[in-house]
C-alpha positions as CSV (number, residue, x, y, z in Angstrom):
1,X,131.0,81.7,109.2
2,X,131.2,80.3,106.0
3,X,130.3,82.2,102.5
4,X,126.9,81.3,100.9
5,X,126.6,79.7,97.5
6,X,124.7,82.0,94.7
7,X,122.1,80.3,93.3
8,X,119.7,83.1,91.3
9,X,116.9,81.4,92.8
10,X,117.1,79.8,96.3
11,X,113.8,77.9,95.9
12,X,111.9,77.7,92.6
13,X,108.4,75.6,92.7
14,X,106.0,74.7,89.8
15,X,102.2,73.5,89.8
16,X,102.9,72.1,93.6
17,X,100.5,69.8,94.5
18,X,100.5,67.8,98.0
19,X,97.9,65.5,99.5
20,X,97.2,63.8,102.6
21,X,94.4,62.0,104.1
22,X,91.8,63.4,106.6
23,X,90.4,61.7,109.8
24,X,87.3,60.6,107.8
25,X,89.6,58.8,105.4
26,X,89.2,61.5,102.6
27,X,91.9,62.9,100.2
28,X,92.1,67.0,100.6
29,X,94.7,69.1,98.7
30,X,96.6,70.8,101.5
31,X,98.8,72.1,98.6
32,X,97.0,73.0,94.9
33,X,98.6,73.7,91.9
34,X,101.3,76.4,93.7
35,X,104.5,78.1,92.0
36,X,106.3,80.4,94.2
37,X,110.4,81.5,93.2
38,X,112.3,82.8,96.3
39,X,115.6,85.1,95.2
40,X,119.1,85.1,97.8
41,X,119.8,87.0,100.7
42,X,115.6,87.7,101.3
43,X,113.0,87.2,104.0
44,X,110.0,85.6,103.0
45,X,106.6,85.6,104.7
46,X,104.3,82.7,104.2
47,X,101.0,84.1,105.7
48,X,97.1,82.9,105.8
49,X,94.7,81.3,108.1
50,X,94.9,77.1,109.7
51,X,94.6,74.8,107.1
52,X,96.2,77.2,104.1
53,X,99.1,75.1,103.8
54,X,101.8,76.8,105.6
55,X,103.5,74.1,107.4
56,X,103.2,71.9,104.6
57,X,104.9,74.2,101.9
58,X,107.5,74.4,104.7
59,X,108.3,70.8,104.8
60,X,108.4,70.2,101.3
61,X,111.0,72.8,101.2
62,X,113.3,71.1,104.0
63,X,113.0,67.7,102.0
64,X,110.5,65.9,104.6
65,X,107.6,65.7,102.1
66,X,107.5,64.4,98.4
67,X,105.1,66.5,96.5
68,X,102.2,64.5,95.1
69,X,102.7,66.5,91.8
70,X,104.6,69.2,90.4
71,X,108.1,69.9,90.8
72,X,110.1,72.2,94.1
73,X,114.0,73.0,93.6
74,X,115.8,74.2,96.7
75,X,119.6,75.2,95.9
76,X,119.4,74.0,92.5
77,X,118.6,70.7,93.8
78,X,115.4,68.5,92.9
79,X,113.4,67.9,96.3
80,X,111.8,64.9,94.9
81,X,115.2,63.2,93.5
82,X,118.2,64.8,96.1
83,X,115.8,65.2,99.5
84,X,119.5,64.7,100.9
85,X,121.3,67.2,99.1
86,X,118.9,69.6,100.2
87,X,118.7,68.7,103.8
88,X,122.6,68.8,104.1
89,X,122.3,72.7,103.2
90,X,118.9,73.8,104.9
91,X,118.5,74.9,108.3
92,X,114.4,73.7,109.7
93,X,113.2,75.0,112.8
94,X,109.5,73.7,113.1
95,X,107.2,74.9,115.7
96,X,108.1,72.5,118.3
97,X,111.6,72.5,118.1
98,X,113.4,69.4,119.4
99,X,115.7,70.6,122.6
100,X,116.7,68.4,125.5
101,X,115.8,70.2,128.4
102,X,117.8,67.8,130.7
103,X,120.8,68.9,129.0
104,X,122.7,72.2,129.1
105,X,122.8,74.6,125.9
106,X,125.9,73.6,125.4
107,X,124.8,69.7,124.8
108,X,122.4,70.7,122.9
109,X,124.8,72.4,120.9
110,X,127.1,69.9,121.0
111,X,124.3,67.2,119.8
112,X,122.8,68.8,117.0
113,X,126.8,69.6,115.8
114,X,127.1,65.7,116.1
115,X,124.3,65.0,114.2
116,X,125.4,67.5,111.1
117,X,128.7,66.1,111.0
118,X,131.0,69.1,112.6
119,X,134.3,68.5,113.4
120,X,135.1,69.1,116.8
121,X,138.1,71.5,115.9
122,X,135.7,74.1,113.9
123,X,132.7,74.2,117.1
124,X,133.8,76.6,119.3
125,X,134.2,79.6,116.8
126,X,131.1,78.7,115.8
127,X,129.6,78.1,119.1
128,X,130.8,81.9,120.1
129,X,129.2,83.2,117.4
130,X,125.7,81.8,117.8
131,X,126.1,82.2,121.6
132,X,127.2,86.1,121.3
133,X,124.2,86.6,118.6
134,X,121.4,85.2,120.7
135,X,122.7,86.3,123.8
136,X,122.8,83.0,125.7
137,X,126.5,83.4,126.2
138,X,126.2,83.3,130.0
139,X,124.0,80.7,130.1
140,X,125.7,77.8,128.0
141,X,125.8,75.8,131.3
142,X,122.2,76.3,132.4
143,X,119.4,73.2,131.5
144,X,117.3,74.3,128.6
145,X,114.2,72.8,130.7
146,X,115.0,75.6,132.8
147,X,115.4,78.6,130.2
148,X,112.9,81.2,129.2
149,X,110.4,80.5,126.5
150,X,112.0,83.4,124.4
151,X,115.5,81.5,125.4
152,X,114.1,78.3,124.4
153,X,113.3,79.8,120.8
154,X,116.8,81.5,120.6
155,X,118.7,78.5,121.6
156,X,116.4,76.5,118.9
157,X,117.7,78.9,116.1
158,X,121.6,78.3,117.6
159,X,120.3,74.3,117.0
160,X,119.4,75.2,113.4
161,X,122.6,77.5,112.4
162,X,125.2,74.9,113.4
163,X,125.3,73.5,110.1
164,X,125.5,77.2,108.5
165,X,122.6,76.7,106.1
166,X,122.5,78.3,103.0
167,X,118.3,78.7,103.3
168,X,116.9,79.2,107.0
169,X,113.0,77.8,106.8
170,X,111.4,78.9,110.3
171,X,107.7,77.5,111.3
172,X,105.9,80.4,113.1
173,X,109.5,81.1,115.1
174,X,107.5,83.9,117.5
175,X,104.6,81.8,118.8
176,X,104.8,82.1,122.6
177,X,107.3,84.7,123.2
178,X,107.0,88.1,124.4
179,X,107.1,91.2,122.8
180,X,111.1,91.5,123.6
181,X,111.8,88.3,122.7
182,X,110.4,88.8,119.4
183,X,112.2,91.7,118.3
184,X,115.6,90.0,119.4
185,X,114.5,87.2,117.3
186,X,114.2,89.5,114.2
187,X,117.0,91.5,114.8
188,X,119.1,87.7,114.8
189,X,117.3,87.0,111.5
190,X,118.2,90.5,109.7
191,X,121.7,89.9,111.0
192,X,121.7,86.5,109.3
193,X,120.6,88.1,106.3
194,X,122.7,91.2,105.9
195,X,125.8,89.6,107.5
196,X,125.8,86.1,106.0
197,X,123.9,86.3,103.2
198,X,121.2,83.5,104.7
199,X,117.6,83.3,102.5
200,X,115.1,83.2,105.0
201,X,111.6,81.4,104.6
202,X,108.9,81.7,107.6
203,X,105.7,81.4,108.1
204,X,104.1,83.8,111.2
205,X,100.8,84.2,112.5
206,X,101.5,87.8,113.6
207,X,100.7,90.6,110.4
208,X,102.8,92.8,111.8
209,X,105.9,90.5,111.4
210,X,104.5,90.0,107.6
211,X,105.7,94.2,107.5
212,X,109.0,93.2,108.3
213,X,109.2,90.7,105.2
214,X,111.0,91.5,102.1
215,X,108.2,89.5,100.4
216,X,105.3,88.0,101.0
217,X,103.3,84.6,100.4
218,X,99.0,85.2,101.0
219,X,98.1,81.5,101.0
220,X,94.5,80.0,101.6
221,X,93.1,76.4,101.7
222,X,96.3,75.7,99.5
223,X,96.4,78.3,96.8
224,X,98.6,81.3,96.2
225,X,96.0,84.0,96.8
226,X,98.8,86.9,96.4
227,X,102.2,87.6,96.6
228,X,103.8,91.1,96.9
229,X,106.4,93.3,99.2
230,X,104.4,94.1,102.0
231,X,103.8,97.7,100.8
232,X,101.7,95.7,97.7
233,X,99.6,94.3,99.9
234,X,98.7,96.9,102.0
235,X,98.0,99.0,99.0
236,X,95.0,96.7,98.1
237,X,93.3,98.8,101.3
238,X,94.2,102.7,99.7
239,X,91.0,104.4,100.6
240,X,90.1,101.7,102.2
241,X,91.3,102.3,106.1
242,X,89.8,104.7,108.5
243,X,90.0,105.2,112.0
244,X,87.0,105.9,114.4
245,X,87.2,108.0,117.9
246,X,85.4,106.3,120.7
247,X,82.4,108.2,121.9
248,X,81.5,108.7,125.9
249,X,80.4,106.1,127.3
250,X,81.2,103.3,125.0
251,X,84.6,101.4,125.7
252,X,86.9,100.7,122.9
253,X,85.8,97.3,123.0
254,X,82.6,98.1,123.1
255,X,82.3,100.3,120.0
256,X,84.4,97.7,118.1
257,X,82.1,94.7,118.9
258,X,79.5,97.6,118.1
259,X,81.2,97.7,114.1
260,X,82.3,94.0,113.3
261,X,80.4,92.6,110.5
262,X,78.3,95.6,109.6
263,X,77.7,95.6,106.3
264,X,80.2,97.5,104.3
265,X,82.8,96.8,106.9
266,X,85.8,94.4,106.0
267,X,87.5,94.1,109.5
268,X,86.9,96.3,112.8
269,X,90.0,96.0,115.5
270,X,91.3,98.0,118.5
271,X,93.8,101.2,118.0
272,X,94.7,102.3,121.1
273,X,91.8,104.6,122.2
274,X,90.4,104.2,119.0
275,X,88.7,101.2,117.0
276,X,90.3,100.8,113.0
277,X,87.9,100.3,110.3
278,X,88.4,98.7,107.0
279,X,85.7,98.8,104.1
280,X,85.2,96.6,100.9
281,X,85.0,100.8,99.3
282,X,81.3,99.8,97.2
283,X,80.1,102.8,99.3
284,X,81.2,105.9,100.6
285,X,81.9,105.2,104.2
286,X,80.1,108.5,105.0
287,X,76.8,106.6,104.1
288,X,77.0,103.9,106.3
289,X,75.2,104.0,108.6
290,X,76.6,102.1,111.3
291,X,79.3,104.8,111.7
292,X,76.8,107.8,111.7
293,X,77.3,110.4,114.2
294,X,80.9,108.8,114.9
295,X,84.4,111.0,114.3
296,X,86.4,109.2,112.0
297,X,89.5,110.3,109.7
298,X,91.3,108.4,107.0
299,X,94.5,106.9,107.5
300,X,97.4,104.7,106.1
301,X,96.7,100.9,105.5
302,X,98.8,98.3,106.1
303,X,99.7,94.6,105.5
304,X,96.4,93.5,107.9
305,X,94.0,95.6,106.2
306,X,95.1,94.6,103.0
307,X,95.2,90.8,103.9
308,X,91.6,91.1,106.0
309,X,89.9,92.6,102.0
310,X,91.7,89.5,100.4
311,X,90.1,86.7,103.0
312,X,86.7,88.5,103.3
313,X,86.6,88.6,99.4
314,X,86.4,85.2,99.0
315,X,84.2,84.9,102.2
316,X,81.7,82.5,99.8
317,X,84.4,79.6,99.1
318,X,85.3,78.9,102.9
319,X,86.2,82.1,104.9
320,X,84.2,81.6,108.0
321,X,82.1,84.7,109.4
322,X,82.3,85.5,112.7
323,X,79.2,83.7,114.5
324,X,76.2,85.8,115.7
325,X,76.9,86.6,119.6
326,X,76.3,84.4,122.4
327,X,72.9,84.9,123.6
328,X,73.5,87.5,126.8
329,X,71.4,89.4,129.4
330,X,71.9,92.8,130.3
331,X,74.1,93.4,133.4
332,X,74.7,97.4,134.2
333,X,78.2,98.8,134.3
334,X,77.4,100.0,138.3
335,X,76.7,96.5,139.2
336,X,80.1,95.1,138.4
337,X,81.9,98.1,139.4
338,X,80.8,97.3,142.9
339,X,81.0,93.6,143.2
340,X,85.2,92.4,143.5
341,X,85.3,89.1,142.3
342,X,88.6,88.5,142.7
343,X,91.2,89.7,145.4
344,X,94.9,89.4,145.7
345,X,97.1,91.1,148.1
346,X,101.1,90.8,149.2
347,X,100.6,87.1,147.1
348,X,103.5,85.0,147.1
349,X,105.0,82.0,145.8
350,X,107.9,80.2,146.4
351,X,109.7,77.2,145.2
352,X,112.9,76.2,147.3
353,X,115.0,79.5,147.7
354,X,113.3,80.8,144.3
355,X,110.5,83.3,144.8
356,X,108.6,83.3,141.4
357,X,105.7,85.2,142.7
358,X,106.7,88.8,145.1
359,X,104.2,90.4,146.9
360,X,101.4,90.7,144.0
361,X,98.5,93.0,144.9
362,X,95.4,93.7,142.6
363,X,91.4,93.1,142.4
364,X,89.1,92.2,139.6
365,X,85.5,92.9,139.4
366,X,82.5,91.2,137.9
367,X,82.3,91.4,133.9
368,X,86.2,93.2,133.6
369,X,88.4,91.9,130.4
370,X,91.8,91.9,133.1
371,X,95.1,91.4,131.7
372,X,97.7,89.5,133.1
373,X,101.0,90.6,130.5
374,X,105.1,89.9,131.1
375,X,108.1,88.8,129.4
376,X,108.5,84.7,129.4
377,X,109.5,84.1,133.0
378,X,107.9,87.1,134.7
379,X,105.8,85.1,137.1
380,X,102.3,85.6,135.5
381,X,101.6,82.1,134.4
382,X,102.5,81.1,138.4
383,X,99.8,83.6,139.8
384,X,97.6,82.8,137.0
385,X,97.9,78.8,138.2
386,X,97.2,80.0,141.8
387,X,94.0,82.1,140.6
388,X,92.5,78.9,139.3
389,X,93.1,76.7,142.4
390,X,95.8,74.7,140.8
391,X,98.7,75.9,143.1
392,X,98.7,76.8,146.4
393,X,99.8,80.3,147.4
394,X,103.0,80.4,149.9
395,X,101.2,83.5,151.3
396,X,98.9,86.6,150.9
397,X,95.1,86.8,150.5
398,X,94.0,85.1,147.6
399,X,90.1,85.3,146.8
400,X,88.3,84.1,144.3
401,X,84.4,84.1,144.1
402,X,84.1,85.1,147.3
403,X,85.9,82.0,148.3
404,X,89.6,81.8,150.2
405,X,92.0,79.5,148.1
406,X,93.7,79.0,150.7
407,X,91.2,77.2,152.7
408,X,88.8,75.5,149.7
409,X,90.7,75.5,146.4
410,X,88.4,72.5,145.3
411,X,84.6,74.5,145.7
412,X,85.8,77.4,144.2
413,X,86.8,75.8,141.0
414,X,83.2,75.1,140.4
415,X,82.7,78.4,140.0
416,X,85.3,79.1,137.5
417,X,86.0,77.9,133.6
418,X,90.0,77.4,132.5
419,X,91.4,77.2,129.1
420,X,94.8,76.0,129.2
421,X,98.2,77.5,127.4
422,X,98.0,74.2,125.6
423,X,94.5,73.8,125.4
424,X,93.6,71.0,128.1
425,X,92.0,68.9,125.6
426,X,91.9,64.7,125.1
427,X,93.7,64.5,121.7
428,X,92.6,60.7,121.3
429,X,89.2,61.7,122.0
430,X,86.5,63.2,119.4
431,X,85.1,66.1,119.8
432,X,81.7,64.6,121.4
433,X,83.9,62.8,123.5
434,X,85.8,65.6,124.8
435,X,82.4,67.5,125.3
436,X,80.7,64.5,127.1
437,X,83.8,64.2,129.3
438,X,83.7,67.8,130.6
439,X,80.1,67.9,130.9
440,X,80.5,64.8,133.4
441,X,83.3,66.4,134.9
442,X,81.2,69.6,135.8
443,X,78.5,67.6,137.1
444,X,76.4,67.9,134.2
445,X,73.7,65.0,133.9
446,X,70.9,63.6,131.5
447,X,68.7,66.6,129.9
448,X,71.0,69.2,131.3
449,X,74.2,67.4,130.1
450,X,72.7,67.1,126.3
451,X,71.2,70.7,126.7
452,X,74.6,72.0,127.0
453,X,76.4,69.8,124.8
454,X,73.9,71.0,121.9
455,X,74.4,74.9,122.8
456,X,78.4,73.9,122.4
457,X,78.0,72.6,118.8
458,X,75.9,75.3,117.6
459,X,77.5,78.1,119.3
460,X,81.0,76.8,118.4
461,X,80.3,75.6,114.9
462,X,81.4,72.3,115.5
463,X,78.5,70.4,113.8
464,X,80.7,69.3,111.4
465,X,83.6,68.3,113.6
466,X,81.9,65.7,115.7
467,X,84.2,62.8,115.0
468,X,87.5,64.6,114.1
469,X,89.9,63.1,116.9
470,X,91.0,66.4,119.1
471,X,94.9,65.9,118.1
472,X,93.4,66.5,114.2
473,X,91.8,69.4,114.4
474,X,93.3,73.0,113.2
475,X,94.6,75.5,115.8
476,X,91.5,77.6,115.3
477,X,88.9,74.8,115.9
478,X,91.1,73.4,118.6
479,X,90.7,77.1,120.7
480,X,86.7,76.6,120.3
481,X,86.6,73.5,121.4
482,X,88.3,73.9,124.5
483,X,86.3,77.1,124.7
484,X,83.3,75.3,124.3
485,X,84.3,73.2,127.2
486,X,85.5,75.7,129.4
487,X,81.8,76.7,129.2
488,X,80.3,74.0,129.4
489,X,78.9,74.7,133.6
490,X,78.3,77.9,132.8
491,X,81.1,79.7,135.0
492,X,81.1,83.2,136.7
493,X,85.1,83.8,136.2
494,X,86.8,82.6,132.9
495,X,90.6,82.1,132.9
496,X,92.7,81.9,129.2
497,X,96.2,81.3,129.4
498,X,97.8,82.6,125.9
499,X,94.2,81.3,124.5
500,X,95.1,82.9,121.0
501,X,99.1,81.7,121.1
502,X,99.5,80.2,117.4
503,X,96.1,80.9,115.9
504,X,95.8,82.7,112.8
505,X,94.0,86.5,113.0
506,X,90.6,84.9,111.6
507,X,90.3,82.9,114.8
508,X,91.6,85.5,116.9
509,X,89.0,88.3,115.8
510,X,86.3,85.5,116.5
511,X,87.8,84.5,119.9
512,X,88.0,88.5,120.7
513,X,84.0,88.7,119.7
514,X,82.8,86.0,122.1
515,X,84.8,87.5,125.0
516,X,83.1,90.9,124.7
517,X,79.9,89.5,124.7
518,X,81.1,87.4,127.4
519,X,82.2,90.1,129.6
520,X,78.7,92.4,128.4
521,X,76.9,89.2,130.0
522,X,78.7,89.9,133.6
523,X,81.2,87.1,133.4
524,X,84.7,87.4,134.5
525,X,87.2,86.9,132.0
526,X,91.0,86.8,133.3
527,X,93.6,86.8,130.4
528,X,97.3,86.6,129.9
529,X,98.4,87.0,126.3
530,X,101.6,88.1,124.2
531,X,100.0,89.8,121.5
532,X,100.1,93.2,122.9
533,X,96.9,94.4,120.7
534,X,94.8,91.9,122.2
535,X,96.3,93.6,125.7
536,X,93.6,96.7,124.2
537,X,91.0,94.6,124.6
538,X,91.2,94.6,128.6
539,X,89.6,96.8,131.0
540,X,92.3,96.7,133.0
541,X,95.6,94.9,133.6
542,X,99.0,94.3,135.4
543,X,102.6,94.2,133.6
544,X,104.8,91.5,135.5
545,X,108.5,91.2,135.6
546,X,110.6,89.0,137.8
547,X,107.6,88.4,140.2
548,X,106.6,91.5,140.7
549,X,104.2,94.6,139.5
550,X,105.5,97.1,137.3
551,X,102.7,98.8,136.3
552,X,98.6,98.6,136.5
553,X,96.0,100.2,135.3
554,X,93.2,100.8,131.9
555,X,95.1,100.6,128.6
556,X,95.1,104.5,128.2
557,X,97.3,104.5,131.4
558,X,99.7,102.1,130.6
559,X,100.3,103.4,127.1
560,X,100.8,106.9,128.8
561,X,104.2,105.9,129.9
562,X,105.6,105.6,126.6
563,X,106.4,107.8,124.0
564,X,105.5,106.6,120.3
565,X,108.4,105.5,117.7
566,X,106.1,107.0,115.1
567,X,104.8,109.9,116.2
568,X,101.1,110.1,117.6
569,X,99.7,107.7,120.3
570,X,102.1,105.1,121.5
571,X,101.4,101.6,121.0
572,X,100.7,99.2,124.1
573,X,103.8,97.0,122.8
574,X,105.8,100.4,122.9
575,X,105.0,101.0,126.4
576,X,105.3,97.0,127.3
577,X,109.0,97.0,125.6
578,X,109.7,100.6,127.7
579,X,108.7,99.8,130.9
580,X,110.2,96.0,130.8
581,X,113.7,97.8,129.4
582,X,113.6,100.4,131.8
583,X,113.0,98.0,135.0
584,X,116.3,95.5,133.6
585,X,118.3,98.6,133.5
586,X,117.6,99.7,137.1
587,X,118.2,96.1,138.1
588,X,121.4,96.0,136.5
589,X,122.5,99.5,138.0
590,X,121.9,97.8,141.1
591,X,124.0,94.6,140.3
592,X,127.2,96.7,139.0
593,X,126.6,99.1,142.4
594,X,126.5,96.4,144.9
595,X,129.2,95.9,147.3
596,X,131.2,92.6,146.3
């Protein structure tokens, strides 16, 4: 491909200021008063929570948005006075990329060439290299309707290089793909980098992908709040990070529900079999006392712990607190041990001569976390669909709530609370609306109906949201909403496909804290996720590839099947990565061993 100009800055901004109007009709900075400068051949993190001003800054850069004030060169080029010059050399891949997916890769490829202007006679080298360095190769004749989601993002990215941009801007590229995909993504960015000399700007939701960053961007309600190699920010948390052994009988989960928002305490998350603490350091740690009696050591920070001090220290001008729990009732550990809420055995599901769902065997009792995790296309989102009643099984035993889903999908649904992948709201609705329309839809009525609907608003924090259309609202406020909803009938068995896909860590650590309490209560909570820490949270859970079961079990079990990178206690994304690898191997020994 093509060689890349050398501008000494690729993007240079000054006192950035860009406004919009809310749903109450009100002006609100969603960029104030920002100066970033971005050097060649880098990758550049813009990180913070909904709302900081990501997507916007994003825009601006790709020549979509006119700043309000304040002046943003990309290339040497004025974004305000050559939005055209600019686009014609910058490669935008928002978060909903644009593919057709009732044509093949190859149209796609073929469209988004057309629309850039490239000759015919230059596409196919061009096409062979995009197509050998996302691996979609063999699939160039395949509907991208009918690719992977992790396919989908690569052939996206393909889409974006046609033009061979000289500045790559990527919106959250890694939201909704699996652990595998998502290192193949990065490893086609760093190629990018080292190879062609491509500046990369993206914005990510996941901290660890801020460590992979050559530079980072801390933003919050629209100002810088720090910039710094990812080593810079970690180093805000020196002294800062300790991690805590979980004591018999206390789950993981259990202890860190136990340490969030205890005074002295910055952030509290799972670590394998142990729960990572950060402080704000005005106290020894040693005289806190919600960690007496508990075996702790110090240990490295990185880029989250840094990032959690910086939001919490400005916890006064808008950084939400996680809420106090849901109001719960003691239910004892034998009780649900004993009562199976949930059976599946020899499950499966077919559709034509394709069998997404292979002989699928496992149980769930009353008040588990149980994890349903797998590579884009693995099958989990299929059983997960048949779980709730919304698919019918091809065969197997399939019980949930002591009903046969087979026989009486429809009663047992009453029973259960769903929150969609996409989060099954009414976007043209308010929030009320939305509540009222669920309560009705659960059978909710008069005193009960408004009794519930209050509990929502409180518990949720959406007092202040009432009118803000559900289309409108950030990602975070979207998930408690359809939380809030989910809840509304008070279900024994909660299902949450991806719940946390897209929202920032603030959310997430809030959405994590009303599922323990959840689960403490006796309710069933049934999750598939890609963020393989959030996998810790779970009792128990399944791995899924191609259909089928690789591997069940607690946390500690799965993670035994890996060795650590890094020495010490593997990661659950280490085992996830080895056990999906080691499967496609076998399955490809197979292929190349079969008789013709």
């Amino acid at each position: 491909m093509q060689a890349h100009a050398s501008e000494p800055e690729v993007l240079n901004c000054k006192g950035l200021t860009m406004e919009f109007t809310d749903e109450r009709k009100q002006r609100f900075k969603a960029l104030d008063d920002v100066s970033i400068s971005i050097g060649r051949g880098a990758v550049t993190g813009l990180i913070g929570p909904d709302g900081a001003g990501k997507t916007t800054f994003i825009r601006l850069a790709a020549g979509l948005f006119m700043p309000k004030s304040g002046t943003i060169q990309v290339l040497g080029f004025d974004v305000a006075t050559h939005p055209r010059a600019v686009q014609s050399r910058v490669g935008y891949m928002p978060q909903k990329f644009g593919l057709y997916e009732d044509l093949t890769v190859l149209e796609n490829l073929n469209l988004y060439a057309d629309l850039h202007g490239i000759q015919r006679k230059t596409r196919s080298e061009r096409y062979r290299q995009l197509m050998q360095m996302t691996n979609l190769d063999r699939f160039t004749n395949r509907l991208a309707g009918r690719l992977s989601g992790g396919m989908k993002q690569k052939l996206g990215l393909a889409c974006t290089l046609v033009s061979t941009p000289d500045l790559l801007l990527l919106d959250e590229p890694t939201v909704g793909v699996d652990p595998l995909s998502r290192r193949e993504l990065w490893e086609i960015v760093y190629t990018l980098v080292r190879e062609q000399g491509i500046t990369v700007l993206l914005s990510t939701s996941y901290l660890d992908e801020a460590e992979r960053c050559d530079k980072t961007v801390l933003l919050f309600q629209g100002k810088v709040l720090a910039t710094g190699s990812p080593s810079q920010i970690s180093a805000i948390a020196n002294g800062k990070s300790f991690r805590i052994d979980t004591p018999a009988p206390l789950k993981p989960r259990q202890l860190q529900a136990r340490l969030v928002g205890a005074d002295g305490i910055v952030d509290a998350v799972l670590d394998g079999s142990h729960v990572r603490i950060v402080t704000s350091g005005n106290n020894p740690i040693s005289e806190n006392p919600a960690v007496e009696g508990l075996t702790m050591s110090s240990i490295l920070p990185r880029f989250e712990d840094g990032f959690m001090i910086l939001l919490r220290g400005i916890a006064g001008k808008g950084v939400e607190s996680i809420r106090p729990p849901l109001p719960s009732h003691a239910v004892s550990a034998a009780e649900n041990a004993e009562n199976v809420v949930v059976e599946v055995h020899d499950l499966f599901k077919r559709f034509g001569n394709f069998t997404a769902v292979e002989n699928v065997s496992f149980n769930v009792r009353k008040g588990e976390i149980f994890g349903l995790l797998g590579p884009n296309g693995a099958g989990k989102s299929t059983t997960f669909r048949m779980l709730c009643g919304l698919l019918p099984a091809s065969s197997g035993k399939l019980r949930v709530a002591g009903v046969d889903l087979r026989q009486a999908r429809a009663s047992a649904r009453q029973r259960i609370g769903y929150v969609a992948q996409k989060f099954s709201l009414y976007g043209q609705l308010t929030v009320m609306e939305n509540l009222e329309f669920f309560a009705s839809a659960y059978g909710l009525r008069k005193s009960r109906k408004k009794e519930r609907i209050d509990w929502a608003l409180t518990q949720f924090g959406l007092e202040t949201r009432i009118g803000s259309a559900g289309s409108e609202l950030p990602g975070g406020y979207k998930q408690r909403l359809a939380m809030a909803c989910a809840l509304m009938h008070e279900p024994d068995i909660l299902f949450l496909d991806e719940p946390t896909s897209g929202v920032d860590p603030l959310a997430r650590r809030e959405f994590w804290s009303r599922i323990n309490t959840l689960a403490d209560q006796g309710v069933t909570i049934i999750v598939t996720t890609h963020f393989m820490e959030e996998a810790e949270y779970c009792d128990r859970l399944v791995i899924m590839v191609d259909g089928r079961v690789l591997a069940s079990g607690t946390p500690m079990f799965i993670r035994g099947k890996a060795l650590s990178q890094k020495g010490g206690e593997p990661t659950m994304e280490e085992a996830f990565i080895g056990i999906v690898e080691a499967f496609r191997m076998t399955a490809e020994d197979v292929k190349h061993d079969a008789p013709n």
